[in-house]
MOPAC internal coordinates of N, CA, C and O (Angstrom, degrees):
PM7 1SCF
backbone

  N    0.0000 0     0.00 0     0.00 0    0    0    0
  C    1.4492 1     0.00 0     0.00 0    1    0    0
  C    1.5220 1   107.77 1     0.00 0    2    1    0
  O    1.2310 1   122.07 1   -62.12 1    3    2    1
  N    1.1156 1   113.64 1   117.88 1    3    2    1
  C    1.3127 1   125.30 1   171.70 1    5    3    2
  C    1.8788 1   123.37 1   -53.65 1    6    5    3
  O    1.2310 1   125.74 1   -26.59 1    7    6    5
  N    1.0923 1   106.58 1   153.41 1    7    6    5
  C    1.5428 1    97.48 1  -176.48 1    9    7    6
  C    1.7181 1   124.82 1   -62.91 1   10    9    7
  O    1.2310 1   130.06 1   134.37 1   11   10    9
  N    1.5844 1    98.21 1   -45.63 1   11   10    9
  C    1.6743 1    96.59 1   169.11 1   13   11   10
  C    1.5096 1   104.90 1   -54.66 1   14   13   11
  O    1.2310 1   108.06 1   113.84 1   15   14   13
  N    1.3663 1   139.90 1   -66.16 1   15   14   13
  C    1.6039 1   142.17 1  -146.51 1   17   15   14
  C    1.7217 1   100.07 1   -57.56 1   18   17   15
  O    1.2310 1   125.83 1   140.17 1   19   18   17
  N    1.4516 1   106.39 1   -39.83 1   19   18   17
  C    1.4702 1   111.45 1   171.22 1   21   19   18
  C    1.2467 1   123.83 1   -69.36 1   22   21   19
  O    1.2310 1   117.12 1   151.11 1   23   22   21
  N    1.4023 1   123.09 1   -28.89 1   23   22   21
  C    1.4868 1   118.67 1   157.61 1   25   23   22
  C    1.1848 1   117.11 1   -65.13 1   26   25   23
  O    1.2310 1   114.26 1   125.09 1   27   26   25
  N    1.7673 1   128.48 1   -54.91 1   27   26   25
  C    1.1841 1   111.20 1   172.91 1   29   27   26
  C    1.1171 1   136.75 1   -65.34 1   30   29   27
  O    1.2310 1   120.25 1   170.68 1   31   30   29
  N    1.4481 1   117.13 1    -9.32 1   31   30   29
  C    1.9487 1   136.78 1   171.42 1   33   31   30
  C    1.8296 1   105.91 1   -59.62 1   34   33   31
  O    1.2310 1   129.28 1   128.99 1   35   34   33
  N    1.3482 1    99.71 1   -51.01 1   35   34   33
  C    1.5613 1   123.18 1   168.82 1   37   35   34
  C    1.5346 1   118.20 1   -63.27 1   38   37   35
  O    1.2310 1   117.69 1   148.90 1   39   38   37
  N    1.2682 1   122.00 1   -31.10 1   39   38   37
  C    1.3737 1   124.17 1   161.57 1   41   39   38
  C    1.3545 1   133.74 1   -87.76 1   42   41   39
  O    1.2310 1   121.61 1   148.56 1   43   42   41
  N    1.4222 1   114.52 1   -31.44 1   43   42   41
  C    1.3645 1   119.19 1   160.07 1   45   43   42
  C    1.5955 1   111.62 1   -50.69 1   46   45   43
  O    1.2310 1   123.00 1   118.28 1   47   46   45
  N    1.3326 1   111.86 1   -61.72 1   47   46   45
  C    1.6340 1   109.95 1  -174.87 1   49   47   46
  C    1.7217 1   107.59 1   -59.55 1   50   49   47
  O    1.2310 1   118.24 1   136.89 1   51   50   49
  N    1.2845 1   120.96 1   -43.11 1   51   50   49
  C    1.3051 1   117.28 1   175.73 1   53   51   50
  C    1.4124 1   112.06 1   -39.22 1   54   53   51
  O    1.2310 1   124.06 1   131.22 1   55   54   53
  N    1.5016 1   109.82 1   -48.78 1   55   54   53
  C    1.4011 1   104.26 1  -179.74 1   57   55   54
  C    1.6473 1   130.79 1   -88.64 1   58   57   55
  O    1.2310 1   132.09 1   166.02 1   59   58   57
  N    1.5306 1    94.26 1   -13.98 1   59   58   57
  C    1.5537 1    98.75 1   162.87 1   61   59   58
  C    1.2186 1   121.29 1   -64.55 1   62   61   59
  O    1.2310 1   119.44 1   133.05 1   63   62   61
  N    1.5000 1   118.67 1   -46.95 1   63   62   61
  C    1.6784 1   117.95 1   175.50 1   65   63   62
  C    1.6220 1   105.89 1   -73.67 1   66   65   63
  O    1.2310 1   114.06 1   163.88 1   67   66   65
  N    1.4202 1   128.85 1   -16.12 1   67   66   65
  C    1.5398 1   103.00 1   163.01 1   69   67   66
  C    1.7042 1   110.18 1   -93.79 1   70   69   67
  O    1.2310 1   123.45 1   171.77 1   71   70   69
  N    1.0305 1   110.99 1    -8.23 1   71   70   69
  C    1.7201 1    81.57 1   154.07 1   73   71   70
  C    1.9056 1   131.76 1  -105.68 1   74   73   71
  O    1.2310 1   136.12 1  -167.72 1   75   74   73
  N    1.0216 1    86.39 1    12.28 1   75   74   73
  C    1.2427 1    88.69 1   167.98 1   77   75   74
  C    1.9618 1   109.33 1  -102.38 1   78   77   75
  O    1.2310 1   119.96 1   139.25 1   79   78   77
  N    0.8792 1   117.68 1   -40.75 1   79   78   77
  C    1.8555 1   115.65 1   150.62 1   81   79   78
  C    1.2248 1    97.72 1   -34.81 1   82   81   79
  O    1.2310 1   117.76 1    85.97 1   83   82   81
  N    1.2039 1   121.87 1   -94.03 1   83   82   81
  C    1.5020 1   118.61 1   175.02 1   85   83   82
  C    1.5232 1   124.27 1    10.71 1   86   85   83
  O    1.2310 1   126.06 1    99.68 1   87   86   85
  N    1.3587 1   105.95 1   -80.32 1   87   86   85
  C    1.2769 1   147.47 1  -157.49 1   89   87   86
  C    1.5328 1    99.11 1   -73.99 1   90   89   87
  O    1.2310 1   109.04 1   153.16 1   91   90   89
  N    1.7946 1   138.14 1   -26.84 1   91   90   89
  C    1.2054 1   175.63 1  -104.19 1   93   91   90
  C    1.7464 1    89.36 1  -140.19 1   94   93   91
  O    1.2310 1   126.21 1   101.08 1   95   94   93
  N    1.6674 1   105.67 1   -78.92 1   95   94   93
  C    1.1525 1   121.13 1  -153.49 1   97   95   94
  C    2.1649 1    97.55 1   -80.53 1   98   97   95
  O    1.2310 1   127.84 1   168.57 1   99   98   97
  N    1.2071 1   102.51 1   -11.43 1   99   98   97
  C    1.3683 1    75.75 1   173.20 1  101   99   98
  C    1.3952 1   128.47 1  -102.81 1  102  101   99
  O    1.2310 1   124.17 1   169.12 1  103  102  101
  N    1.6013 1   109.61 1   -10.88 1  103  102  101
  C    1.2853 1   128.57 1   176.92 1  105  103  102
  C    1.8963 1    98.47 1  -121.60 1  106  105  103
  O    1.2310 1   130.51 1  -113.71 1  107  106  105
  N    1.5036 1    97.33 1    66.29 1  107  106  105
  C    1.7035 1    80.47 1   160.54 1  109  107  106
  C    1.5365 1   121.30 1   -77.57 1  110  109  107
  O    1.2310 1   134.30 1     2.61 1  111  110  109
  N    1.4890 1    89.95 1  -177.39 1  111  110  109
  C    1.8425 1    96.13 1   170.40 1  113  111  110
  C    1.1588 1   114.36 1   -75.31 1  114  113  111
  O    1.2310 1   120.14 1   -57.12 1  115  114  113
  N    1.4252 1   117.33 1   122.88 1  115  114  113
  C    1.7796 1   119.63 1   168.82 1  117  115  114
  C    1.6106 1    90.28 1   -71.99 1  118  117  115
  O    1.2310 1   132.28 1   -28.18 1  119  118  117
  N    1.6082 1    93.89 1   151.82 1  119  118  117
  C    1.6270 1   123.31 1   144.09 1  121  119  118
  C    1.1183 1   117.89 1  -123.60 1  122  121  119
  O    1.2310 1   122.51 1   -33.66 1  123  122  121
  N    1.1065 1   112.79 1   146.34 1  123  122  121
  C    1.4699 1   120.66 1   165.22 1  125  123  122
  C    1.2949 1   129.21 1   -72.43 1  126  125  123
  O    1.2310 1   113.51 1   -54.38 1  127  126  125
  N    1.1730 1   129.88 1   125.62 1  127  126  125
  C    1.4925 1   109.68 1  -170.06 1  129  127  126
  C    1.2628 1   146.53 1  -105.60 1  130  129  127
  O    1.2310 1   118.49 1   -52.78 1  131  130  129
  N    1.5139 1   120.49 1   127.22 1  131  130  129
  C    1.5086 1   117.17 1  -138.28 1  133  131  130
  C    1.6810 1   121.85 1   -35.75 1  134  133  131
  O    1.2310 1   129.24 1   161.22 1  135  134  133
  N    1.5479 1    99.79 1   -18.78 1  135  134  133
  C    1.8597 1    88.53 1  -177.18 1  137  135  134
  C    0.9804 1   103.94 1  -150.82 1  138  137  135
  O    1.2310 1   123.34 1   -26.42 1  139  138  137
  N    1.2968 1   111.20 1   153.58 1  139  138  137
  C    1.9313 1   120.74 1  -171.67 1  141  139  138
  C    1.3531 1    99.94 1  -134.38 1  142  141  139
  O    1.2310 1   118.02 1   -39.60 1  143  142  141
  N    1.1760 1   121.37 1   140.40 1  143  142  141
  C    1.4609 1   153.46 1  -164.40 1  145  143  142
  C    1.8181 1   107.94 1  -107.83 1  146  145  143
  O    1.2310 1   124.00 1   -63.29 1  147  146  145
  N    1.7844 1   109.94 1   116.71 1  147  146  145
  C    0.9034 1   111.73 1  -174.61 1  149  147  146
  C    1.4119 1   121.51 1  -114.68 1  150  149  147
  O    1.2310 1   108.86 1   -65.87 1  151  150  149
  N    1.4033 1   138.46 1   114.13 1  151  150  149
  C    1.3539 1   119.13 1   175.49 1  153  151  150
  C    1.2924 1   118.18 1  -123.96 1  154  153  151
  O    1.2310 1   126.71 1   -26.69 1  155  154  153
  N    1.2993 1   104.70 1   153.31 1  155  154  153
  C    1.5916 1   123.99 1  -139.19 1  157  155  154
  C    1.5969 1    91.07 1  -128.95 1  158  157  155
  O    1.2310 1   122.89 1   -91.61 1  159  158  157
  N    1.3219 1   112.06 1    88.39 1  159  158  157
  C    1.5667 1   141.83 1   176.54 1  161  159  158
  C    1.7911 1   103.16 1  -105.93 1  162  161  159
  O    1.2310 1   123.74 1  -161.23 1  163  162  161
  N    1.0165 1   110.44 1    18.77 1  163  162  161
  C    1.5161 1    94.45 1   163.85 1  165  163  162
  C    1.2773 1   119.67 1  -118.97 1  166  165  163
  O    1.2310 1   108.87 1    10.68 1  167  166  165
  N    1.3830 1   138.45 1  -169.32 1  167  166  165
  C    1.1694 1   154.79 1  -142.54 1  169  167  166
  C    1.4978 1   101.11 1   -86.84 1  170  169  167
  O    1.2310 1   127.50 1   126.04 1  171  170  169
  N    1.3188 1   103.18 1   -53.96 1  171  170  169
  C    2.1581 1   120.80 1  -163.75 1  173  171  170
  C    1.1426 1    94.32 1   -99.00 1  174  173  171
  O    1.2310 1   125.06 1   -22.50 1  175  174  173
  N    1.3826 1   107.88 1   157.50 1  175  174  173
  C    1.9204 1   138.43 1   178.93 1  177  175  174
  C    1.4269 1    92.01 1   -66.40 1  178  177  175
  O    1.2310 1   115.99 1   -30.50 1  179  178  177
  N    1.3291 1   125.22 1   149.50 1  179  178  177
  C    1.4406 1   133.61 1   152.96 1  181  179  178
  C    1.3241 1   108.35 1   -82.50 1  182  181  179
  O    1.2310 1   104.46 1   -78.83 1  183  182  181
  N    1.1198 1   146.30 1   101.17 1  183  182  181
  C    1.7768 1   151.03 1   164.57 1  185  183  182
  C    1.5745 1   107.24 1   -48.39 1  186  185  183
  O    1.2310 1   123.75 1   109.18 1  187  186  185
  N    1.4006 1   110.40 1   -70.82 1  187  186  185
  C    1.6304 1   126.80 1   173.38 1  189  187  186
  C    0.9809 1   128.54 1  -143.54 1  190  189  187
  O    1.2310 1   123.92 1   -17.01 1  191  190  189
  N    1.4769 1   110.08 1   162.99 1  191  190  189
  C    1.5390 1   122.25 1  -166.35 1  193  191  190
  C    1.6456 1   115.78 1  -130.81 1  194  193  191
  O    1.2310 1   107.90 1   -48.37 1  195  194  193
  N    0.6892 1   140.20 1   131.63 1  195  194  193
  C    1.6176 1   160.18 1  -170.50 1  197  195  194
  C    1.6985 1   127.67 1  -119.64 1  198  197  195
  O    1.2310 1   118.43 1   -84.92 1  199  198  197
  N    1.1819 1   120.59 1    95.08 1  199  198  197
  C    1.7862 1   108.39 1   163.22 1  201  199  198
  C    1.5688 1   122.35 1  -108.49 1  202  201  199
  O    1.2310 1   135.42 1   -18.92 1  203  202  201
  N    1.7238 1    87.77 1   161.08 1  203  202  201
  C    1.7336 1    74.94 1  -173.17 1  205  203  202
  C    1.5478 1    96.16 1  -147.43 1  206  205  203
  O    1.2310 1   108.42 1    22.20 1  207  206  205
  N    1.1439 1   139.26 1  -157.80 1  207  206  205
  C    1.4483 1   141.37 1  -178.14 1  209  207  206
  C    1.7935 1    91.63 1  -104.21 1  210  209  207
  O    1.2310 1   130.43 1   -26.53 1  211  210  209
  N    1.2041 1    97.49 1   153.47 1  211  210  209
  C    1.7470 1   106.82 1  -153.39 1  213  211  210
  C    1.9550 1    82.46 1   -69.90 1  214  213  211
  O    1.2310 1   138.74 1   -24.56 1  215  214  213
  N    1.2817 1    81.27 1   155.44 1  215  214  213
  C    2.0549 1    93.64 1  -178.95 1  217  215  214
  C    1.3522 1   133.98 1    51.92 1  218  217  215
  O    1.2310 1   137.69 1  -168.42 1  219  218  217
  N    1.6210 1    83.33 1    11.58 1  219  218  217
  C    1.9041 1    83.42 1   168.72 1  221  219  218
  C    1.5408 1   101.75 1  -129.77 1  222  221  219
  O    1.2310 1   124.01 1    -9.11 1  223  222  221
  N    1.4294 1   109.91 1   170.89 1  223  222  221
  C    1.4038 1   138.02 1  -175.74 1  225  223  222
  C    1.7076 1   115.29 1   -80.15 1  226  225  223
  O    1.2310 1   126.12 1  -179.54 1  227  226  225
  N    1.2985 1   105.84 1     0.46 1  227  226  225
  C    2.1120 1   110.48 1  -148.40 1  229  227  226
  C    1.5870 1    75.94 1  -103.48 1  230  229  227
  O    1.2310 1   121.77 1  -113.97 1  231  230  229
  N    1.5772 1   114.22 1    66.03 1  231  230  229
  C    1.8096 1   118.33 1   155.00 1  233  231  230
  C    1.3633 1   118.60 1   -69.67 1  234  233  231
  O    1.2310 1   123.88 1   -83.13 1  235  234  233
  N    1.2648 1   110.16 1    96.87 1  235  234  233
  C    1.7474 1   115.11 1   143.12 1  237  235  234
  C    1.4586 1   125.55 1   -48.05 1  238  237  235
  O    1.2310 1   116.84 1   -49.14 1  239  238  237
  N    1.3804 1   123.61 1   130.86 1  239  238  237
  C    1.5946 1   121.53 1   175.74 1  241  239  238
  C    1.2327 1    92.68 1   -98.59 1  242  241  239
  O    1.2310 1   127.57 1   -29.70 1  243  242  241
  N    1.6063 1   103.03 1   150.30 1  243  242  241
  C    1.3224 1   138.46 1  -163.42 1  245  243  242
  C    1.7696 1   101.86 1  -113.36 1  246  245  243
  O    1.2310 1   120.13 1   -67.17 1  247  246  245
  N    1.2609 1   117.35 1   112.83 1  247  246  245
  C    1.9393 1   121.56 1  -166.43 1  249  247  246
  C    1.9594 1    75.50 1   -72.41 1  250  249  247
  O    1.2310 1   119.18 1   -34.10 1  251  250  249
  N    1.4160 1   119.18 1   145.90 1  251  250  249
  C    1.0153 1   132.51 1  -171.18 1  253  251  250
  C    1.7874 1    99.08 1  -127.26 1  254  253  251
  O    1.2310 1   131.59 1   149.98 1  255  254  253
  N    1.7165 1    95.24 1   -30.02 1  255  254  253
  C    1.5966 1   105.97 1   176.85 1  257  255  254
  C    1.5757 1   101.73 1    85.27 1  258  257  255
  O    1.2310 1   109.53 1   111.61 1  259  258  257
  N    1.2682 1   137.23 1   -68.39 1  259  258  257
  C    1.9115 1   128.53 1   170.71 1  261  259  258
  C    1.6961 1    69.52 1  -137.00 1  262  261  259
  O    1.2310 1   134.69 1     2.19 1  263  262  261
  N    1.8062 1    89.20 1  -177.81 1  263  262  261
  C    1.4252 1   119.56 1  -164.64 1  265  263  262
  C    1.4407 1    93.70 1   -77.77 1  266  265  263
  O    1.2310 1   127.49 1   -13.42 1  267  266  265
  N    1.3022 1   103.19 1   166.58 1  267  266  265
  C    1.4201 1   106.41 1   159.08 1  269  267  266
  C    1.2343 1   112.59 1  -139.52 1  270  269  267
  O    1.2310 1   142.51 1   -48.72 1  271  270  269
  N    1.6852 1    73.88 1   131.28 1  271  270  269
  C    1.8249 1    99.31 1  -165.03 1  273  271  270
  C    1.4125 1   116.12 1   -72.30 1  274  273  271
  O    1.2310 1   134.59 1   -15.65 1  275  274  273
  N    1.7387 1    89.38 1   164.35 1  275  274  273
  C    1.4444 1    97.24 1   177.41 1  277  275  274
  C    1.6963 1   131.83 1   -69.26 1  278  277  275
  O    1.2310 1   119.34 1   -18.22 1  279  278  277
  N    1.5073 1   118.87 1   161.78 1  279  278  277
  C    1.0774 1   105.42 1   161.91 1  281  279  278
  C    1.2357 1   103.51 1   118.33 1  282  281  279
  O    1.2310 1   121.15 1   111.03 1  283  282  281
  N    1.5074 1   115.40 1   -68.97 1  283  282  281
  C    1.4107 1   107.39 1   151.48 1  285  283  282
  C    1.7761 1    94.14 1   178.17 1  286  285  283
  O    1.2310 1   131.45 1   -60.80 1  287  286  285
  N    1.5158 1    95.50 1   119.20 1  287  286  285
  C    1.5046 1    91.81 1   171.42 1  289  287  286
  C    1.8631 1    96.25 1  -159.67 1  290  289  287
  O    1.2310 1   121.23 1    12.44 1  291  290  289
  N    1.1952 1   115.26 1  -167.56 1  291  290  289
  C    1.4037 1   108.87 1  -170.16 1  293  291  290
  C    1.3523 1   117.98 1  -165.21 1  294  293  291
  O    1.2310 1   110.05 1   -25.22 1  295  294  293
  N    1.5331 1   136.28 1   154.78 1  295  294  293
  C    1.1536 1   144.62 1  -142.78 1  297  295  294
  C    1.6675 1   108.41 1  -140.72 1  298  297  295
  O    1.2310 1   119.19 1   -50.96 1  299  298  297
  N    1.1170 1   119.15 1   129.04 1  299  298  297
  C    1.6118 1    99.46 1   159.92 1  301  299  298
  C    1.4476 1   117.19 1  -117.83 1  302  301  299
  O    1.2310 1   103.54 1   -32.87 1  303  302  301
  N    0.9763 1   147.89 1   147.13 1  303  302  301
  C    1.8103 1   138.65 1  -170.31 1  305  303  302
  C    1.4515 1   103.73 1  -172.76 1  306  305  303
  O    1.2310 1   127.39 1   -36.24 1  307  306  305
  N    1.7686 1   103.38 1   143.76 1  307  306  305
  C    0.8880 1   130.49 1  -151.07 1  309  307  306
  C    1.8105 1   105.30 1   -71.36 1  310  309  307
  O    1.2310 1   127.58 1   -21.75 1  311  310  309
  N    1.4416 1   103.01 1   158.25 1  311  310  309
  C    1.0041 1    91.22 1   171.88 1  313  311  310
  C    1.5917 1   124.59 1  -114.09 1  314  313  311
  O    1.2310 1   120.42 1   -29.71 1  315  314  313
  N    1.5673 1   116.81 1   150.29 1  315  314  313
  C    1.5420 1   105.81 1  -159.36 1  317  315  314
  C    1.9760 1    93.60 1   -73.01 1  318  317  315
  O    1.2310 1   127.80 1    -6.68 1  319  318  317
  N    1.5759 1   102.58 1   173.32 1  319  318  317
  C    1.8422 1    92.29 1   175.04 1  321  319  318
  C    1.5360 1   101.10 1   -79.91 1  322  321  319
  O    1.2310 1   127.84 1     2.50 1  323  322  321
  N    1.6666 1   102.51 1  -177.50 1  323  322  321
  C    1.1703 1   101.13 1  -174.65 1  325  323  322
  C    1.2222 1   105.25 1   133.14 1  326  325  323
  O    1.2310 1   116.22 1   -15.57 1  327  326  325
  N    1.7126 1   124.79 1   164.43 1  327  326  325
  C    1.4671 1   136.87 1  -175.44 1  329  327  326
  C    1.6102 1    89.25 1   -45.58 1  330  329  327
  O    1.2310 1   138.91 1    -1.06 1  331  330  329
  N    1.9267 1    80.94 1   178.94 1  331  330  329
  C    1.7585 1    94.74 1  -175.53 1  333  331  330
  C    1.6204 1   102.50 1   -93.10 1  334  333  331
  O    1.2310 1   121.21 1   155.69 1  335  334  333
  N    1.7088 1   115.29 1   -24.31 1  335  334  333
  C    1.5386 1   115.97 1  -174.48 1  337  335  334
  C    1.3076 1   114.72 1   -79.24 1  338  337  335
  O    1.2310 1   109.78 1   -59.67 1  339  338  337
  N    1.7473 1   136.78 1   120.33 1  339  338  337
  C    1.4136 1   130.85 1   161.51 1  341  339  338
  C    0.7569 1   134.90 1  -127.79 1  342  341  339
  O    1.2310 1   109.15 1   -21.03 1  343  342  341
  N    1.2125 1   137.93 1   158.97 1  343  342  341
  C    1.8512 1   128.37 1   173.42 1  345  343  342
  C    1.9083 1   104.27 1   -88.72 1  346  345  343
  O    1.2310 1   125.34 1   -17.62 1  347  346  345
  N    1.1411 1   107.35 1   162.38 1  347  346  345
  C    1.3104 1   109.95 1   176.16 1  349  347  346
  C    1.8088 1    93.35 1  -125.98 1  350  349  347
  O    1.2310 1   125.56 1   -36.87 1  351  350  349
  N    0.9650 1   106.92 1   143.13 1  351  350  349
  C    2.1918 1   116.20 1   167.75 1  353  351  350
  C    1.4710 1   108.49 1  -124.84 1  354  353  351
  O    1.2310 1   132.91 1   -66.98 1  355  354  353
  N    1.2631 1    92.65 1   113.02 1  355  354  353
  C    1.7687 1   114.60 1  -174.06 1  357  355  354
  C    1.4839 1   117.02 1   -96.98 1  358  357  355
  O    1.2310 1   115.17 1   -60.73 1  359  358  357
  N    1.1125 1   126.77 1   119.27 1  359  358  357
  C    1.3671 1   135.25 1  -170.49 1  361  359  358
  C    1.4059 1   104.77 1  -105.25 1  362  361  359
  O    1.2310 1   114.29 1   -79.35 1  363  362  361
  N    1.4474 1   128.42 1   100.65 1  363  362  361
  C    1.9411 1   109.69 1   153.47 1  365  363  362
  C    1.5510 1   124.24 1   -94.63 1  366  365  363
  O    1.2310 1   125.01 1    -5.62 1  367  366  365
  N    1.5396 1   107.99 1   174.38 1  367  366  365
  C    0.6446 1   113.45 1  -171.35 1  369  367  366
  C    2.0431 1   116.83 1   -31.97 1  370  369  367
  O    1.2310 1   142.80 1   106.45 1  371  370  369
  N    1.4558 1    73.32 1   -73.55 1  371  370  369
  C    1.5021 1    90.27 1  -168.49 1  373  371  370
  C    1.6459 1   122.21 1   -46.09 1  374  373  371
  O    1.2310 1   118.25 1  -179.35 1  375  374  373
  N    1.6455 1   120.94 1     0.65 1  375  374  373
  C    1.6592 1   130.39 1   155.13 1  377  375  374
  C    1.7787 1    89.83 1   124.54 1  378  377  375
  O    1.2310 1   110.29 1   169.64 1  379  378  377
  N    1.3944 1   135.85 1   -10.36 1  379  378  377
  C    1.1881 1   125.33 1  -164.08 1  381  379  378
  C    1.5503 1    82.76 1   -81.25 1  382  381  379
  O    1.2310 1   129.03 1   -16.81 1  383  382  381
  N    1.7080 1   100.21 1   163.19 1  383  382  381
  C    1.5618 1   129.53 1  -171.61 1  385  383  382
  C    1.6524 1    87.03 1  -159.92 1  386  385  383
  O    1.2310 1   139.64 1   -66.44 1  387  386  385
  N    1.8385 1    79.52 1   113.56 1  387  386  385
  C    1.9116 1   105.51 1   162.01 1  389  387  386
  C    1.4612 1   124.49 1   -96.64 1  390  389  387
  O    1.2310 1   108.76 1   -50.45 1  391  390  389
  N    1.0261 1   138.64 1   129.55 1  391  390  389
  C    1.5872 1   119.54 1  -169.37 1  393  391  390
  C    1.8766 1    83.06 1  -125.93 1  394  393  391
  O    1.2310 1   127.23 1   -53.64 1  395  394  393
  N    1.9509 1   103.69 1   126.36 1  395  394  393
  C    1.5868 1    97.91 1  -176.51 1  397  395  394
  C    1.3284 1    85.66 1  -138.20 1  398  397  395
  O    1.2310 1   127.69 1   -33.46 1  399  398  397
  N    1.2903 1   102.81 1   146.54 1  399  398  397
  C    1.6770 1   115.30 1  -172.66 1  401  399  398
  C    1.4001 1    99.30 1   179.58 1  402  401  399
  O    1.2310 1   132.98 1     8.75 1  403  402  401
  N    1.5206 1    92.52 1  -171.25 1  403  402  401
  C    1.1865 1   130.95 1   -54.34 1  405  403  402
  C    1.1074 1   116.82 1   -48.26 1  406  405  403
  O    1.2310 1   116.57 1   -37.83 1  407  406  405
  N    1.5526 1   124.13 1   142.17 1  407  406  405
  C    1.3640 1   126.89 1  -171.87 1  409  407  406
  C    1.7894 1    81.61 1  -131.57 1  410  409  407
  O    1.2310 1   134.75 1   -32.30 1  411  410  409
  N    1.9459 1    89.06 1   147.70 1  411  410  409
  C    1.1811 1   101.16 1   177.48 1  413  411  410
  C    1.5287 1   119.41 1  -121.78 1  414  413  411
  O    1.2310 1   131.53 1   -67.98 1  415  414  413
  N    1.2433 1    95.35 1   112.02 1  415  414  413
  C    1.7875 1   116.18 1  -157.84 1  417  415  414
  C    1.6383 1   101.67 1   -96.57 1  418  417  415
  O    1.2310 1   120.70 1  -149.95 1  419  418  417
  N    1.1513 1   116.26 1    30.05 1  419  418  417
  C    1.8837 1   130.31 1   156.27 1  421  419  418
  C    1.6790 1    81.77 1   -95.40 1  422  421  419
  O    1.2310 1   101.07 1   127.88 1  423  422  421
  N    1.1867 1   152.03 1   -52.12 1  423  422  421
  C    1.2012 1   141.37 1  -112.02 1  425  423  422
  C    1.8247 1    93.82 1  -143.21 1  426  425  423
  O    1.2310 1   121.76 1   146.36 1  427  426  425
  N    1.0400 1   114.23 1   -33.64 1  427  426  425
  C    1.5173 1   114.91 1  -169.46 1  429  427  426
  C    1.7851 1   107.33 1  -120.96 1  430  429  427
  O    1.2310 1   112.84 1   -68.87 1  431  430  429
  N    1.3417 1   131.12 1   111.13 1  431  430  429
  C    1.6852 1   121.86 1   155.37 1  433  431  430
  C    1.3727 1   142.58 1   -90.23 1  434  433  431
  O    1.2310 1   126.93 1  -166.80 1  435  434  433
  N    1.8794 1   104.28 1    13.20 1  435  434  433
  C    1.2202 1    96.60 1   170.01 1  437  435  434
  C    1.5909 1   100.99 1   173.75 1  438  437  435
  O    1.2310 1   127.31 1   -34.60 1  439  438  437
  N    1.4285 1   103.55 1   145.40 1  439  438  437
  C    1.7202 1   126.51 1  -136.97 1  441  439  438
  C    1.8056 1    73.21 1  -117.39 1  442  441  439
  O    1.2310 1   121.33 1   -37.42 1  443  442  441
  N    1.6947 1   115.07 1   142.58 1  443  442  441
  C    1.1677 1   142.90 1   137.11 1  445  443  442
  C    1.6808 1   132.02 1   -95.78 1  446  445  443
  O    1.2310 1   114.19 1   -92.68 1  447  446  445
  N    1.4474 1   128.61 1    87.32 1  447  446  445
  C    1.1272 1   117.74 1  -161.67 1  449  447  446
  C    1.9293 1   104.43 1   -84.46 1  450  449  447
  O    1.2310 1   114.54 1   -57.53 1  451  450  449
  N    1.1233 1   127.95 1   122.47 1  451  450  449
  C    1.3028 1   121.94 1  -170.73 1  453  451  450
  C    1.9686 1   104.89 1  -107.90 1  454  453  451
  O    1.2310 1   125.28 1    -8.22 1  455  454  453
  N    0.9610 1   107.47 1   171.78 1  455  454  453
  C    1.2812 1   119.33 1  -143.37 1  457  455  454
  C    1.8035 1   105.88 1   -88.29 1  458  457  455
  O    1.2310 1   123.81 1   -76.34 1  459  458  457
  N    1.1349 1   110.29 1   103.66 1  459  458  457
  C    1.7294 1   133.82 1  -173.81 1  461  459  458
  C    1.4522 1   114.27 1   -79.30 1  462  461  459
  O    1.2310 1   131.36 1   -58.39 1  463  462  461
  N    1.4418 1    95.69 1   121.61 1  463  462  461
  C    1.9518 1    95.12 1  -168.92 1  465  463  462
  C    1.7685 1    83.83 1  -112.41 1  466  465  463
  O    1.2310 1   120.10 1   180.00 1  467  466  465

């Protein structure tokens, strides 16, 4: 191998591994992140809480430990693994059930629900 073909053998790859870094840093790997932060700015007690992978029905309950009350108080809980998109299903006191999604918890750790007339 001649000396030029070896420089350019040596430069091609130089530039293959910087664009693929590149290419690395603009689409990294999301995670999801282990815990999301809930606050409970509305009127009614939260009873229970539920997540699931965004657009499906396969709800996990979330141990909340007592309700959390209204008015303003707050929760943090783990999150199950799984994609970054989910729905959350909100139970208050008073029997209503909110289902809000998809929220994307690679990108977001914590939901303020404010008070619905």
């Amino acid at each position: 191998m001649t000396l030029h073909r070896y420089i350019l053998a040596v430069a091609v790859m130089a530039a293959t591994n910087a664009c693929a870094a590149n290419a690395t840093r603009r689409d990294p790997v999301r995670q999801v992140a282990p815990t999301f932060h809930l606050v409970n700015a509305a009127f009614d007690s939260i009873t229970s809480l539920a997540i699931a992978p965004a657009g499906s029905n396969a709800f996990t309950n979330v141990d909340l430990g007592r309700p959390l009350q209204g008015g303003f108080s707050e929760a943090t809980f783990e999150v199950p693994a799984g994609g970054c998109r989910r729905d959350l299903r909100i139970t208050f006191r008073n029997g209503r059930t909110t289902r809000l999604g998809p929220i994307d918890m690679c990108r977001t750790h914590g939901l303020r629900l404010g008070a619905h007339r």
